[in-house]
N, C-alpha and C positions, 0 to 999 in steps of 0.2 A: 655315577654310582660306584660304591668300591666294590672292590675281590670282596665274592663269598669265599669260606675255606670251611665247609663242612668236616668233621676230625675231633676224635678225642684225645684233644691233646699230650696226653700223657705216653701216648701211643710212638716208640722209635719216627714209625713210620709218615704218623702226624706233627712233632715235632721238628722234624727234620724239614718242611715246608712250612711248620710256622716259624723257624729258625731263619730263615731264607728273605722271609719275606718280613722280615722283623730288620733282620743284619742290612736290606737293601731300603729300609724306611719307605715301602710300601704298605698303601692305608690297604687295610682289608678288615672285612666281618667276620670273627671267627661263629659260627654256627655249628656248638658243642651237639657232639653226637653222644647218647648213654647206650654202650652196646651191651650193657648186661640189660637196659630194658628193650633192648630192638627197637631202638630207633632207627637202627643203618635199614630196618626192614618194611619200612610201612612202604605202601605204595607209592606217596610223594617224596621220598628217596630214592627207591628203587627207580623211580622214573629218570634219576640224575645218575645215578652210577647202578646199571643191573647188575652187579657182581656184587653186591647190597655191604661192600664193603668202603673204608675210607682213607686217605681224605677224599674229598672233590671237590675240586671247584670252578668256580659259577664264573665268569665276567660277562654280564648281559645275559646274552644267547648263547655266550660259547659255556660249554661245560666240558672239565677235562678231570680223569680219574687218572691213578696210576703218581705214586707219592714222587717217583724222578722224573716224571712229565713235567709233573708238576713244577717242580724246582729248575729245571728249562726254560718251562714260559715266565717263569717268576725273575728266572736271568737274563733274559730275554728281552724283558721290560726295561733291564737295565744295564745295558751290552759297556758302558766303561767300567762296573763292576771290578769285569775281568773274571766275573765266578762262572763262567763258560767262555772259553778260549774262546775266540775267534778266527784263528788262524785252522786248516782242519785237521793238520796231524793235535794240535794243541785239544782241539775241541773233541776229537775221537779217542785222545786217551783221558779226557771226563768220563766223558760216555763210559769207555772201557769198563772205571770204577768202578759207575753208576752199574753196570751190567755186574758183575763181579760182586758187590753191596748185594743185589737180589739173589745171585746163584749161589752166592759161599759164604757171606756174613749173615746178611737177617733169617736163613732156617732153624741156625742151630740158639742165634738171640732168641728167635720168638718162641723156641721150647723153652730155656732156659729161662726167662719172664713169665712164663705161665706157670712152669713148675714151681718154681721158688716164690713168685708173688701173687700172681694172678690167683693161683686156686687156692692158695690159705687162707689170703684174704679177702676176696672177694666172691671164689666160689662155695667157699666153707668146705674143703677137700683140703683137707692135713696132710696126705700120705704123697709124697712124690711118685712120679714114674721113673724109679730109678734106673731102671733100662734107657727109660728116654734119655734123663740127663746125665748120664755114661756117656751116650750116642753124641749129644750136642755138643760136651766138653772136648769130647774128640774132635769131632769136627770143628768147633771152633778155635783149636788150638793150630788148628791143620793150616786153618785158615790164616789168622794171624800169625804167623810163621810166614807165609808168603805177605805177609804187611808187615808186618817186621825186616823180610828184606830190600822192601820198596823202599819204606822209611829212613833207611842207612844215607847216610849223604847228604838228604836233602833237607829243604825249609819243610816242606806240605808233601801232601802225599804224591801230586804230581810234579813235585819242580819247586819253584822260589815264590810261587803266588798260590794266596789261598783261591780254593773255587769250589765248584756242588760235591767233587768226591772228600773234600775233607767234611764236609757237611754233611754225607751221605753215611758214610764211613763212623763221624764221630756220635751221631745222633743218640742211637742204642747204649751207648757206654756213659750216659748221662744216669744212667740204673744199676745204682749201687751191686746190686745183686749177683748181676753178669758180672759188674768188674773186674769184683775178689774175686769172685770165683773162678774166671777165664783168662785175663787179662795180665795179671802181678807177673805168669812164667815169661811174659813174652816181651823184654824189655825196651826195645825201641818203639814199639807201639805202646807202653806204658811211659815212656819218657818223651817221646815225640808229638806222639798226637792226642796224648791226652794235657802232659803238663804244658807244654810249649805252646800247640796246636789251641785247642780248646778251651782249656781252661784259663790262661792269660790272656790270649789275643778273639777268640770267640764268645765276647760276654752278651749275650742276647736277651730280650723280653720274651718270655712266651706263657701266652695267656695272660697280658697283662701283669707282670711280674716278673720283675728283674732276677735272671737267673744265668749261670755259668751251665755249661753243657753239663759240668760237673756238679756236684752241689758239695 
């Protein structure tokens, strides 16, 4: 039976584990989530992930939440990859990303996606929080600044092999929105890992449809 991958795709966080498991030609079932209708909330979800959030997913009996788990076990399936180090200073500075991806890059993305797309268009709220995305441009320039300095030198974000933090890392910046708006001041992460990184060498299917992390 294939991977379920419960997620709405369009979602950083979902993307980035359909990215993964698209790039390693891993069959799986995606099982669209509509969280403007509450789906992530019915009972027969919440009994797969009670944080009634996504992605999740299924293999058999095992069920696993948490979107850089996720991309773990999905590298995991496929250890000559090489998109998790095997060695463990290698494999602890993924993780590192991965950790770093939740602590510094996706809080100030996932204001800045709400603000500018999410509620215009889909919650019918015209007016930004422009306190919020003050708050998030700062902190995301803070952030990419310190990826900017990683980026110097190298092929990827870790070293000379792609693996889950360029995936973790590039996911978010597939949304036009952020881009421009965050991304143009900060040039090695504007020429590294979008142009070189992702956009040339990351061409992935997600949801059935051939796309570039970029569009």
């Amino acid at each position: 039976m294939p991977i379920e991958l419960y997620a709405m795709p369009a979602s950083p966080r979902a993307f980035k584990a359909i990215a993964v498991a698209n790039h390693l030609g891993i069959e799986f079932t995606l099982r669209k989530l509509d969280l403007l209708k509450g789906e992530h909330k019915t009972p027969e979800y919440k009994a797969l992930n009670p944080n009634q959030m996504m992605p999740t997913l299924k293999d058999g009996d095992y069920v696993l939440w948490e979107s850089n788990a996720i991309m773990q076990c999905l590298a995991g399936k496929k250890p000559q990859s090489g998109l998790l180090l095997t060695d463990e200073r290698g494999r602890l500075d993924v993780t590192r990303w991965q950790f770093w991806d939740l602590a510094h890059w996706d809080p100030p993305v996932e204001t800045l996606l709400l603000e500018n797309f999410v509620k215009p268009n889909f919650l019918g709220v015209p007016e930004r929080d422009e306190p919020a995305v003050a708050k998030a441009t700062e902190c995301f320039h803070r952030a990419a600044a310190v990826l900017d300095g990683q980026l110097k030198g190298k092929k990827y974000v870790t070293g000379d092999t792609l693996t889950l933090a360029d995936f973790a890392l590039g996911a978010p910046l597939h949304a036009e929105l952020v881009v421009h708006a965050a991304v143009a001041p900060v040039r090695q992460v504007e020429a590294h890992l979008l142009e070189r990184r992702l956009r040339k060498r990351v061409v992935l299917r997600c949801a059935g449809h051939s796309a570039s992390i970029l569009r």
